[in-house]
N, C-alpha and C positions, 0 to 999 in steps of 0.2 A: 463550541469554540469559535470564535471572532477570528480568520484568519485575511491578512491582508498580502495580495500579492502583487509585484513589481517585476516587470517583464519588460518596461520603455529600453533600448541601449544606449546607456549612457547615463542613466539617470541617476540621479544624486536624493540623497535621504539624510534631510539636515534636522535641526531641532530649534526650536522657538518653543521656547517653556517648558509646556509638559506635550507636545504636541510636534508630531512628527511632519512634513515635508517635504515634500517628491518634487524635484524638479527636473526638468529635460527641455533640452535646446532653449534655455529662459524663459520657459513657460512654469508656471506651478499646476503640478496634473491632481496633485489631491494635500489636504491638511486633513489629518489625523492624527486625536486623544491619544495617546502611547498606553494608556489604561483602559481605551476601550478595544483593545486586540491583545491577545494572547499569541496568534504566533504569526512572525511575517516571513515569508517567502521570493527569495530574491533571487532573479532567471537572468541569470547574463553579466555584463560587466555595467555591475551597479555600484555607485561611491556611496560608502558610510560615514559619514563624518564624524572625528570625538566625540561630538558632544551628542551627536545622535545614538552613538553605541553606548554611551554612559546612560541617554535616557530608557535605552531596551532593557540594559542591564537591571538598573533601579525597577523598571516595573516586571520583571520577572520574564519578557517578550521571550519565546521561541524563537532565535531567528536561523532561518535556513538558509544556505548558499548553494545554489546551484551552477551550473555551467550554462550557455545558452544553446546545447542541447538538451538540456534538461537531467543531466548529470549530477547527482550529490557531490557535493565541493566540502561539506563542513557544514559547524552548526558552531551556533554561540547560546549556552543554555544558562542559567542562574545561577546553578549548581547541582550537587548531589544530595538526593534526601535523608533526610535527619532519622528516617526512620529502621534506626538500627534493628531493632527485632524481627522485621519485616524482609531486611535483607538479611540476615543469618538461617533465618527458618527457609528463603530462597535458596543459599549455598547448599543447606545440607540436603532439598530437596532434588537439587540439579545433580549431585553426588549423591542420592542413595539411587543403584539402581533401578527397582521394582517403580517407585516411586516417578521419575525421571522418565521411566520406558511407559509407562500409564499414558502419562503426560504426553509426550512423543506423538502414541498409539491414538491418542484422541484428535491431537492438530489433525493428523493424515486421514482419520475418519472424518473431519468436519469437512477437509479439502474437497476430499472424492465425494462427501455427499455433496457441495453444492457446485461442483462442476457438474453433476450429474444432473442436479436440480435444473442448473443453468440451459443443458443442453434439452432435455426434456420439455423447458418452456417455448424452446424455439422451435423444437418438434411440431408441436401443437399449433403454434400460430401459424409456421411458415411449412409443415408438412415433413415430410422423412420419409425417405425408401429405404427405411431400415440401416441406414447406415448411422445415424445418432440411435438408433436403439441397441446396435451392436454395443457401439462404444459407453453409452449407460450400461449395459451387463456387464463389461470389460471396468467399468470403476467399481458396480458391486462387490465384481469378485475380488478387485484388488485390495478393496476396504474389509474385505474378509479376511483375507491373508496377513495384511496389518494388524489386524487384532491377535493373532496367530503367531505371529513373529515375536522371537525369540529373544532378537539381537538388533542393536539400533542398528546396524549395517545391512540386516537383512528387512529393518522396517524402511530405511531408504530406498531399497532396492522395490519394494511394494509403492511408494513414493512414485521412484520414477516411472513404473510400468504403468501407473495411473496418468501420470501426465502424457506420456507417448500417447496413451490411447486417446486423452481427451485431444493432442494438437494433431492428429491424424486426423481427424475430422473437423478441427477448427476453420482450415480455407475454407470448408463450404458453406460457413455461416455467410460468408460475405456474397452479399448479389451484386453490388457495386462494378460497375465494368474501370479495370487499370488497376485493381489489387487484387494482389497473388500470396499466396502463403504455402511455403514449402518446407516449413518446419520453422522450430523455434531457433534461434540466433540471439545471442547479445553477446554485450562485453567487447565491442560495442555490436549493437544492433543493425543488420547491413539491408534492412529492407524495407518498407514505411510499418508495413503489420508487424513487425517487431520492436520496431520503434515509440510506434503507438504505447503498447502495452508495458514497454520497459517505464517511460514517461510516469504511465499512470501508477507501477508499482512504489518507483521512486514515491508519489507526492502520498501515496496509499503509506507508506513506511514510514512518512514525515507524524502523519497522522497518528501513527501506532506507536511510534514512540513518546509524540506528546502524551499522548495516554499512561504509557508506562511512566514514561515520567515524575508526574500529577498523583498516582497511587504508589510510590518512591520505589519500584521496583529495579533492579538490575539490567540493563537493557542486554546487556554483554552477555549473558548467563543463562542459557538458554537449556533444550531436552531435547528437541529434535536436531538444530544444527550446531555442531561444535563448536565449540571456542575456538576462534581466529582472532589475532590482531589486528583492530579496527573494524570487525566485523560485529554490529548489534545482534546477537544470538537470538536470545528471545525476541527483538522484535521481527528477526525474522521467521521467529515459530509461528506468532501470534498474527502474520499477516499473511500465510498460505490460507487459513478457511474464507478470506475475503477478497482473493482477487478475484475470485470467479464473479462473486454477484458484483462488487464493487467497480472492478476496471475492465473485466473482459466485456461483459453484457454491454459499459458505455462504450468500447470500442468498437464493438462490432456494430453497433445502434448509431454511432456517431457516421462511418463508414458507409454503411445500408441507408440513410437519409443525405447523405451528401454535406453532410457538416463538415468533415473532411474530404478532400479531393486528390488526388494523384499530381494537381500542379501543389497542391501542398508540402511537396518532398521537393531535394535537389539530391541528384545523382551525382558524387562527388569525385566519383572515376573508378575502374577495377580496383577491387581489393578497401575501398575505403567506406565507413559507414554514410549510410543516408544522412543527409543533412533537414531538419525540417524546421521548413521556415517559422518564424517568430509568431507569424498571426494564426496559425494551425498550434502551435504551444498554447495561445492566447484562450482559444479554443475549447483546446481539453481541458485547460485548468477551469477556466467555467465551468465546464461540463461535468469536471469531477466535484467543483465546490457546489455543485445542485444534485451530483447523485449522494456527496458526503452529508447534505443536512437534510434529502427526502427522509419520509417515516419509512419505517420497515416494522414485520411483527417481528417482536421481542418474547422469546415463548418465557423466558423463567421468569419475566414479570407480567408475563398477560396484557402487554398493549404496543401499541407504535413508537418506536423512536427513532430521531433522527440517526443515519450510521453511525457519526462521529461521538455520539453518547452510547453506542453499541458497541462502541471501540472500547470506550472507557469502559463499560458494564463488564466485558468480558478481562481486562487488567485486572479490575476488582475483584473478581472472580475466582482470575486464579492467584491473585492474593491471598483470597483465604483458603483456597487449596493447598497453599504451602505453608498457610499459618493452621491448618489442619479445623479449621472451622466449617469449609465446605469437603463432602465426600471425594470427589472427584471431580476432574476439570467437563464442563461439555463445552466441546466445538457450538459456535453462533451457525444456524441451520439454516439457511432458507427452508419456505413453506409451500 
């Protein structure tokens, strides 16, 4: 996927033909096809103009609106897909029990195995006193238990005991001197290490629903988290087995080489979120659109793909899991 993002403040996104328009403080920063991008990404207070949301429209453009903390604001999508049989065999999959609770049970196994993967790699490069080996036996066992579970209440509850254990030991991933991690926070996120990660799931979520999208799946209608209003259900099933290798690994790798910096945050007084600056956003969104189109192995077709086709492969996937053509759903593994 062709993704184009706009982070300048202020900047304006006009249309000359088929062909989109970025300008800022009178300067033009870029001219771009509107058919050679699929989805564009807007960080801050950016103007769209008629005729430029008319030409997104017409070519089918994802476009995403964020805040200039990097906050989901809204999307403007094409529409919904035509593909009636494909969502009905979804509804009665997300309501039949057994079915639903499989599904569930398999996200929260893909999660724990690749945080475990994740922590394991660091083990090995950077060393361990045993304390990332505790916490890989502490995701085994919980991935055990979630298979065991009964009750989607009691597979949450396996959910959470996993992530405790994997952000218990998340600060020590960082060697960086000025960052600190003392548990996980958001909503909004009050510390740069939380902030980080919040960011990267945000753009990690954009990605996963393009995907759902594309193979006309329900994005709302999920197995593991329940239906809320304005909450993408499924896409947030579908993007727990991937923050681990996706956005934590660049956070912490970003952090440990000094791509990000502690003057990259502004401390915005007690009680209020970290503020982080525009060219640290700038940053990770590079950093994630090079970890989003590196290769990875793809084990159920036997070769590398870029993430963002791995996004898509795993939609598809479990597309015909609910159209009953595949067995059962697998979680995307790291190896």
């Amino acid at each position: 996927m062709s993704v184009l993002y706009v982070t300048q403040a202020g900047a304006t996104v006009r249309r000359e033909g088929g062909v989109l328009l970025i300008h800022a403080r009178g300067q033009r920063l870029a001219a771009v096809p509107a058919r050679s991008i699929e989805q564009l990404v807007l960080v801050g207070n950016i103007l769209v103009t008629p005729g430029a949301l008319d030409l997104l429209v017409a070519n089918g453009v994802d476009t995403v609106f964020l805040s200039h903390h990097g906050k989901f604001r809204a999307r403007l999508v094409h529409g919904a897909s035509s593909n009636v049989r494909l969502r009905l065999a979804q509804y009665r999959a997300m309501q039949d029990g057994p079915t639903a609770m499989a599904l569930a049970q398999a996200i929260v196994a893909g999660k724990c195995a690749n945080m475990r993967t994740f922590l394991m790699r660091f083990a090995r490069r950077h060393g361990d006193d045993g304390t990332l080996a505790n916490a890989a036996r502490s995701l085994r066992a919980a991935a055990l238990r979630a298979g065991l579970a009964s009750t989607t209440d009691e597979l949450r509850g396996c959910e959470g005991s996993a992530a405790a254990a994997y952000f218990r030991v998340f600060g020590g991933l960082l060697r960086a001197p000025g960052f600190h991690f003392d548990g996980r926070n958001r909503r909004p996120p009050m510390d740069p290490v939380n902030a980080l990660p919040s960011f990267g799931y945000t753009i990690l979520s954009n990605a996963v629903e393009a995907a759902v999208s594309v193979v006309g799946l329900d994005a709302f209608l999920g197995a593991l988290h329940a239906p809320a209003a304005g909450r993408p259900s499924l896409v947030c099933d579908l993007v727990e087995e991937f923050r681990a290798p996706v956005v934590d690994a660049l956070v912490v790798g970003a952090i440990n080489v000094a791509e990000v910096t502690p003057e990259d945050f502004e401390d915005a007084g007690p009680g209020e979120p970290v503020v982080v600056r525009r060219e640290a956003l700038c940053t990770v969104l590079r950093l994630l659109e090079r970890r989003l189109t590196s290769p990875v192995h793809y084990a159920p077709l036997g070769k590398k793909l870029p993430y963002r086709e791995v996004l898509l492969q795993q939609a598809r996937h479990l597309a015909r899991v609910v159209l009953g053509e595949d067995a059962a759903y697998q979680p995307f593994r790291l190896e």
